[in-house]
C-alpha positions in Angstrom: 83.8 118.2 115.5 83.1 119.4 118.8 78.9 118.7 119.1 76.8 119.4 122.0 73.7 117.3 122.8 71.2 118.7 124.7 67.5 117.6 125.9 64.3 119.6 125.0 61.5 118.5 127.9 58.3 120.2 128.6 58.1 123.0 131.9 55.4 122.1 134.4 54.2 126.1 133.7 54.1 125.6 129.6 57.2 127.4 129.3 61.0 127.6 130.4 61.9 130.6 132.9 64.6 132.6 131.8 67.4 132.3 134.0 70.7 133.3 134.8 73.1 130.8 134.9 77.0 130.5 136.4 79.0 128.6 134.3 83.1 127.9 134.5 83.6 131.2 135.7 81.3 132.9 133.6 77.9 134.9 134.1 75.3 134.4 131.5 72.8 136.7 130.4 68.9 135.4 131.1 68.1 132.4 128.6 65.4 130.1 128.9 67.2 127.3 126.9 70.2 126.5 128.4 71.3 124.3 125.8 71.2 126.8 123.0 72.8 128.9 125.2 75.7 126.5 125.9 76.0 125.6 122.2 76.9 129.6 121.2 79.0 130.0 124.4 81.2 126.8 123.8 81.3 127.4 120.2 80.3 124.4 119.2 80.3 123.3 115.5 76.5 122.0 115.9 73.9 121.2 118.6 72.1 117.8 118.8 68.5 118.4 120.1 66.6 115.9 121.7 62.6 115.7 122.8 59.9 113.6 122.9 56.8 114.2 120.7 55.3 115.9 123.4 58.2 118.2 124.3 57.6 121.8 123.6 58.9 122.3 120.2 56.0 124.6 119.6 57.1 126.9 122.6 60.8 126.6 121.4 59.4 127.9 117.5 57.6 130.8 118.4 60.2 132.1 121.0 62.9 131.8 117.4 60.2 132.2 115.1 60.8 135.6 113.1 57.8 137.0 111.3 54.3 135.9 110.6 53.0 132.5 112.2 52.1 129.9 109.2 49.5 126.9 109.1 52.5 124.1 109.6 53.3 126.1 112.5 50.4 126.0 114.3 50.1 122.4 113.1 53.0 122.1 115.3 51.6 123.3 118.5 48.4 121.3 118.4 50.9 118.6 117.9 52.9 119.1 121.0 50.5 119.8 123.2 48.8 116.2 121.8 52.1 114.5 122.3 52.0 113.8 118.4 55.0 115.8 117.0 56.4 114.2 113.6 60.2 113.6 113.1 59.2 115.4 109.4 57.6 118.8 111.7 61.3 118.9 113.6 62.9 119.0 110.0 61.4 121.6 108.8 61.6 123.8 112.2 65.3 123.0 112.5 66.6 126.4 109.9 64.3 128.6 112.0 67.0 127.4 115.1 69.7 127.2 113.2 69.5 131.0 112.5 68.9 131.6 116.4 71.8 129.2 117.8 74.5 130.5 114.9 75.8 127.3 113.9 73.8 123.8 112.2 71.2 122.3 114.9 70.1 118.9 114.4 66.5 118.2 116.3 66.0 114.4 116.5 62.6 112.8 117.9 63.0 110.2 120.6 61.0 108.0 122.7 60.1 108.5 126.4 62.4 105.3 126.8 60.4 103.6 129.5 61.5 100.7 128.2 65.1 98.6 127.5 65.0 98.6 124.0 63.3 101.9 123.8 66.3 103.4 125.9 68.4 101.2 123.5 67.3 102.6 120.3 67.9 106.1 121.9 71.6 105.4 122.1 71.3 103.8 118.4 70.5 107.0 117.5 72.7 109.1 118.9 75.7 106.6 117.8 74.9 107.2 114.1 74.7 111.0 114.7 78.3 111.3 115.5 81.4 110.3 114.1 84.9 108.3 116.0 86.9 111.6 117.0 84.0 113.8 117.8 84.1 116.0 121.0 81.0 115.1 122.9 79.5 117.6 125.6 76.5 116.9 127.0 73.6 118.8 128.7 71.1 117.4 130.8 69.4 120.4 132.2 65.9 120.0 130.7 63.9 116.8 129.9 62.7 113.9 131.8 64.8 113.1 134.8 65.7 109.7 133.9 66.4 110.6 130.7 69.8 112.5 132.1 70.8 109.0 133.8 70.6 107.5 129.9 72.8 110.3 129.0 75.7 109.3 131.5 75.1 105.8 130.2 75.3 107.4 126.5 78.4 108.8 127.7 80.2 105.9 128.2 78.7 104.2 124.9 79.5 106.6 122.7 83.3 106.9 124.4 83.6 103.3 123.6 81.6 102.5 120.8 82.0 105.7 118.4 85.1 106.7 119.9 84.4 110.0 121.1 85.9 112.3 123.4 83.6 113.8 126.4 84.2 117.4 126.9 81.8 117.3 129.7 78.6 116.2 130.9 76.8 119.2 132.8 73.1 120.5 134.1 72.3 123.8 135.0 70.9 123.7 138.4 67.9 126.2 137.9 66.5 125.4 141.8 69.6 126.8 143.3 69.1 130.1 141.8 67.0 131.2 144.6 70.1 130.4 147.1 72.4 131.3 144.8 71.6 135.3 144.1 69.3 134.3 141.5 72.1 133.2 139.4 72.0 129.2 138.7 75.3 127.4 139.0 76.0 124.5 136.4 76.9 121.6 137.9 79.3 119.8 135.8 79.2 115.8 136.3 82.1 114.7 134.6 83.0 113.1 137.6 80.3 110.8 137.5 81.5 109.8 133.4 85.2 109.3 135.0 83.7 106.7 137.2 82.7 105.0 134.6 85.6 105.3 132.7 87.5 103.6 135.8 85.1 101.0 135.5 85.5 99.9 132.1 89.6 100.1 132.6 89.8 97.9 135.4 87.4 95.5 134.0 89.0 95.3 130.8 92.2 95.3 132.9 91.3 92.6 135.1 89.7 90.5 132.2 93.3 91.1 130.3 96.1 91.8 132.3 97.3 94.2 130.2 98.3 97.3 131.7 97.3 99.6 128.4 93.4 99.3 129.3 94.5 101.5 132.2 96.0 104.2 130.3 92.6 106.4 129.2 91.4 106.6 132.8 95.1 107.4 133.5 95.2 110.2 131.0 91.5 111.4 132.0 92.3 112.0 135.4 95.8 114.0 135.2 98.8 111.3 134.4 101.7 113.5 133.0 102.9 112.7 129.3 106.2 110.9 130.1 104.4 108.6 132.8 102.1 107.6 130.2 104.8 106.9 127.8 106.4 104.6 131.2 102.9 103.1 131.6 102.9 102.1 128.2 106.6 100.4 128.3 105.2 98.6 130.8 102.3 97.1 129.2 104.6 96.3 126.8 107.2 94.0 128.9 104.5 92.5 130.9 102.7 91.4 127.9 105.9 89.8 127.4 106.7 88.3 130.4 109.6 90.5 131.3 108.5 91.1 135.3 111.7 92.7 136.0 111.5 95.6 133.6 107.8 96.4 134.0 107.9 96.0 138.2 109.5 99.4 138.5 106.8 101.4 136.7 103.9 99.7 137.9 105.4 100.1 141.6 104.7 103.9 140.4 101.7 103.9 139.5 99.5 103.7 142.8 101.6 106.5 144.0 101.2 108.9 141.3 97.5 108.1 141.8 97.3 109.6 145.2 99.3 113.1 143.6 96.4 113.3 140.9 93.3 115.5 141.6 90.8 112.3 140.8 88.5 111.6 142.8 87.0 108.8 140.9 90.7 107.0 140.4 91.0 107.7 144.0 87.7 105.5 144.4 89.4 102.6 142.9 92.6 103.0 144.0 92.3 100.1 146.8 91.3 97.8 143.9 94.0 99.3 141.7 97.0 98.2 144.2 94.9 95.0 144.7 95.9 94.3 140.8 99.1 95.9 140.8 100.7 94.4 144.1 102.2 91.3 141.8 105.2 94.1 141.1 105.7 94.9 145.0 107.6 91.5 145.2 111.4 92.2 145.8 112.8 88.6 144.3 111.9 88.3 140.8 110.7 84.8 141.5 107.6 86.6 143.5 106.9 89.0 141.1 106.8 86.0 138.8 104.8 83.6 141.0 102.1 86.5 142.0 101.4 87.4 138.6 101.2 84.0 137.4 98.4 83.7 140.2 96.5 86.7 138.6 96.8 84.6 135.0 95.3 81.9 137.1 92.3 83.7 138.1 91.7 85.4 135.2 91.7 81.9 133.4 94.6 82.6 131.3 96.3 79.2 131.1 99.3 79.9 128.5 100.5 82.8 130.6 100.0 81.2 134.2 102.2 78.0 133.0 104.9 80.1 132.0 104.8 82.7 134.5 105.5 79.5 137.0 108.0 78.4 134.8 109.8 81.1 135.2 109.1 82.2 138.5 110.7 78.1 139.1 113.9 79.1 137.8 114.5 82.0 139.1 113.5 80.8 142.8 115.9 77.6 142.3 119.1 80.0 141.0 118.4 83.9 141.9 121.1 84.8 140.1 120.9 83.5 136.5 119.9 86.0 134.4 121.0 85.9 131.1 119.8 83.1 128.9 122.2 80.4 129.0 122.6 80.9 133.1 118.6 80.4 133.1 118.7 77.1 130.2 121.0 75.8 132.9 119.4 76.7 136.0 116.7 74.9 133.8 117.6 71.8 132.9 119.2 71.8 136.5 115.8 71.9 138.4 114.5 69.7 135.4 117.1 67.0 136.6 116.1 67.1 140.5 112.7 67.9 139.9 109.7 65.7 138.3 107.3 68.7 139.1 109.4 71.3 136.9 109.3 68.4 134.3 105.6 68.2 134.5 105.2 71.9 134.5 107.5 72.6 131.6 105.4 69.8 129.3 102.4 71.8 130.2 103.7 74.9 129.0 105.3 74.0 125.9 102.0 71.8 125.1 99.6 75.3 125.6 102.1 77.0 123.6 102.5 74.7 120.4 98.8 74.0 120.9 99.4 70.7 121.5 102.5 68.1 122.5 104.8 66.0 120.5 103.3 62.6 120.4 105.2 59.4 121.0 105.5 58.8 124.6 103.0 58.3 127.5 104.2 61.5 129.3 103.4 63.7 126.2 99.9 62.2 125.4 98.9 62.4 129.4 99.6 66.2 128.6 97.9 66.3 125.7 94.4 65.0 127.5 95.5 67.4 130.4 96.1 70.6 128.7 92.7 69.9 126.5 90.5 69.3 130.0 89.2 72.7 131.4 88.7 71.4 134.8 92.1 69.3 135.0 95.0 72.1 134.0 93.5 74.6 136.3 93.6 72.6 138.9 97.1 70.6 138.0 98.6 74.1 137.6 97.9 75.4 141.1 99.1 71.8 142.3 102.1 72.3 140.3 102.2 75.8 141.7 102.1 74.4 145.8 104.4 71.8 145.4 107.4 74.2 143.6 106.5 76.4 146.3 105.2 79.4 143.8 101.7 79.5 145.7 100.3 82.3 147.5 101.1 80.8 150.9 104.8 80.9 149.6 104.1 84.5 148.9 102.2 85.5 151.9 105.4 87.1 153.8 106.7 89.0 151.4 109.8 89.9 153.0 111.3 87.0 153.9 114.4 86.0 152.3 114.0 83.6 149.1 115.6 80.3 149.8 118.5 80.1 147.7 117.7 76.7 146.2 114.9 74.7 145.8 116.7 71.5 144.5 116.6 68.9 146.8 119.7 68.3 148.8 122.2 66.2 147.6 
């Protein structure tokens, strides 16, 4: 369904002006409740009204109200203008709006969230009034003014908690009428929501490594269909350790960033290549090494140790590719060095979830991989001595030594 949520607050003058307003290309006829308005010119399937119980639910009945003025609705106003409306008074006015707006109008009592969990319960709310798939576009032209700063916050809960899609998050700028031709432009802050969205992908980027949590930011701000469908081949090889087939579409991605018209991606775009510079690395051994530092920081143990497993092999023989040139290569560096040994037990011990018992070696591992202080640190030692750390990386395009078993 495509809802809009809108505020209801209460004019400093008893009433809303009627005003003009400019919105994606579009004139408006006067309308004092730019919410109502927006609902009939979006063609929306229903309109989410929120107020206080002192908002002025009384001035928005009798501007809709058709016909004689009843007892409950001059209940109503005493109520508003006491700051005492009931949830049970909104019910019953809501038909009476319905028939204005054209289409089912939902007006929901809130609090004046001054507090946390008062501005908590606010987004409670709102969660159970939509449904995963909804489009979402919000208004926060009237009401309190921090109440449209818990509306961009409501737009990134509901995105990620209900699943929703945000259509836009806008306010119609009634001040700049009077510079404007008396016509008020609508500001639309969807920007501001796309920030967010970056936020939440690199975080849950950074705190993953998978390159997937990228994609709805990525899609948000402009990425063309078959670069998404790259983007998500690979997330797919990197998840599976295959560097060499995901390097050449994350290489793209910084790039196509600066040809999008996103200002918000373009924020984070330093940070971006800051993640993504692990695929710059023109041996596969760096590409292997850098990313296994990023598994490091991010406190992914499994991946780091056989990131640098890898990355060990191919540094010692650039050229083994296939499987039984690498199992040589292998057993190889396994022969000449005790590190690779060491590094190897580590691996196969976090990914078995535990080592073969029997010998010394294997049990040492065992109380190393189940320390979190120890592997950490034994993996970056592991990492300096094979020459896989970032100092080995630093000059990027030096040529990779051929070898690194020892000289005969």
């Amino acid at each position: 369904m495509k809802r809009v949520i809108s505020l209801l607050g209460k004019a400093s003058t008893g009433q809303y002006r009627e005003t003009r307003y400019h919105f994606r290309g579009e004139d408006w006829e006067p309308t004092c409740y730019f919410g109502l308005e927006l609902a009939r010119r979006t063609n929306a399937d229903d309109l989410i009204l929120l107020g206080t119980a002192g908002s002025m639910w009384d001035v928005l009945l009798l501007d809709h109200l058709d016909g004689e003025i009843e007892a409950a609705h001059l209940e109503l106003e005493r109520a508003a203008r006491a700051g005492s409306v009931r949830q049970e008074q909104l019910d019953g006015l809501a038909p009476l709006i319905e028939r204005a707006v054209g289409r089912p109008v939902v007006l929901r009592l809130i609090s004046l969230a001054r507090t946390a969990r008062e501005q908590m319960a606010i987004l409670a709310d709102l969660a159970a009034l939509v449904e995963p798939g909804d489009e979402i576009l919000l208004d926060v032209t009237h009401g309190f003014r921090h109440l449209a700063m818990l509306a961009l916050a409501a737009a990134a809960y509901l995105r990620q908690a209900r699943r929703v899609r945000l259509e836009g998050l806008v306010y119609g700028a009634f001040e700049m009428a009077a510079d404007n031709g008396g016509v008020a432009p609508v500001i639309e802050l969807n920007g501001l929501a796309d920030l967010l969205g970056w936020v939440e992908s690199l975080a849950a980027y950074q705190a993953s490594g998978n390159l997937a949590c990228l994609e709805p930011s990525l899609i948000r701000s402009g990425m063309p269909a078959g670069r998404v469908e790259g983007l998500r081949q690979a997330a797919f090889h990197e998840r599976n350790l295959d560097t060499a087939r995901a390097a050449g579409e994350v290489r793209r991605i910084p790039e196509l960033m600066r040809q999008l018209d996103s200002p918000a991606g373009g924020l984070y775009l330093p940070e971006l290549e800051r993640n993504l510079a692990w695929a710059a690395g023109g041996e596969r051994w760096r590409r292997e090494a850098a990313l296994a530092a990023q598994q490091l920081e991010r406190g992914d143990w499994v991946r780091a140790a056989a990131l640098l497993t890898e990355a060990a092999i191919s540094r010692s023989e650039p050229g083994a590719v296939t499987y039984a040139e690498r199992d040589a290569a292998s057993r190889a560096l396994g022969d000449a060095r005790e590190e690779f040994v060491e590094l190897k037990n580590i691996r196969n011990a976090l990914v078995h979830a535990g080592p073969d018992r029997g010998t010394a070696r294997r049990e040492e591992t065992g109380r190393l991989v189940a320390s979190p202080v120890r592997l950490p640190q034994r993996l970056r030692e592991l990492a300096r001595s094979l020459g896989l750390d970032a100092a080995s990386l630093r000059n990027r395009h030096a040529a990779a030594p051929q070898s690194i078993l020892p000289e005969a």
